[in-house]
Residue, then its C-alpha position, 0 to 999 in steps of 0.5 A: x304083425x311080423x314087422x313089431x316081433x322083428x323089431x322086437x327080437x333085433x332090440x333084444x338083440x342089440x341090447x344084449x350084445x350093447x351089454x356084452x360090449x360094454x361090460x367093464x371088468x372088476x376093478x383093482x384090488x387096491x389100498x383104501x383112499x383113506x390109507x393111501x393119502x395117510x401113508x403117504x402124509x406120513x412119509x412126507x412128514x417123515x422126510x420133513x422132520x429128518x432133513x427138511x427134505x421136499x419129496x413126492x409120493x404116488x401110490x398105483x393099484x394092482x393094475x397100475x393106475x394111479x390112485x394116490x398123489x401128493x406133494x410136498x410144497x416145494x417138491x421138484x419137479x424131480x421128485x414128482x416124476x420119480x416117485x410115479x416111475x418108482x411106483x411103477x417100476x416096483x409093480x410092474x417088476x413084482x419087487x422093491x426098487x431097491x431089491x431089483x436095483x440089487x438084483x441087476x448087479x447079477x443078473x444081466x438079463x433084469x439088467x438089459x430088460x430094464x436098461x431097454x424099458x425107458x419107464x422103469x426107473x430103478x432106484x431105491x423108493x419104490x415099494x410093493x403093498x401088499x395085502x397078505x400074500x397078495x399084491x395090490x398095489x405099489x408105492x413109490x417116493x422121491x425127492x431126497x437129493x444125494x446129498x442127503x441120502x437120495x433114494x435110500x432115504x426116499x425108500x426109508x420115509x416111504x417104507x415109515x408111511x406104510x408101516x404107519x398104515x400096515x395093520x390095516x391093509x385089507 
């Protein structure tokens, strides 16, 4: 008789520490799917109809994980790869890349932390989403060559994609 309440209370047991164990915590706040990928389409279309410009466009939830990526045909492998690193640089640094790229021009401490930090990439495409007051996620755009406006362009098209969507962040 002592044998099965034994075995019962080490299940209990073990079940209650599996469950503490394997406890997820709550996801990022982020922008709906939905209005990721509009954003984004519409930035693309933006840089498409004002200069025939191939750009790329990734948007990361408040925790950074990616959860939105598209491409235009044609888009470099460049503009593919900034556009993450933009994306994560404006979250991870809580500003535009443009405002931090700005900011390292007086501030030598920002300027030594991000020369140091091989992932951040600081120029102008990388933009903050926020929901009220609230970060819940960043949005980062590549692609426009110097030529053509480079990264004050990328951050225009993208900055077109979220106001595009802004009355409905949530």
């Amino acid at each position: 008789m002592i044998r099965p309440i034994v075995t019962l209370g080490a299940c209990a047991l073990f079940a209650a520490m599996s469950s503490i164990a394997y406890a997820q915590p709550a996801p990022a706040r982020s922008l709906a799917l939905a209005l990721g990928m509009e954003a984004v389409q519409a930035s693309i279309d933006a840089c498409s109809k004002d200069g025939g410009f191939k750009v790329a466009g990734a948007i990361v939830d408040a925790d950074g994980g990616m959860k939105v990526f598209l491409a235009a045909d044609g888009a470099s492998k460049g503009a593919v790869e900034s556009s993450v690193k933009k994306a994560t640089t404006a979250l991870k640094l809580k500003a535009s890349t443009s405002e931090i790229m700005e900011k390292m021009k007086t501030d030598a401490a920002l300027k030594a932390k991000v020369e140091s930090d091989s992932t951040l990439f600081v120029r102008p495409g990388g933009l903050l989403i926020m929901a009220g007051n609230d970060i819940i996620g960043a949005y980062g755009l590549g692609g426009v060559p110097g030529a053509g406006g480079g990264g004050v362009k990328d951050e225009a098209c993208a900055k077109a994609g979220l106001d595009k969507i802004k009355d409905r962040i949530k």
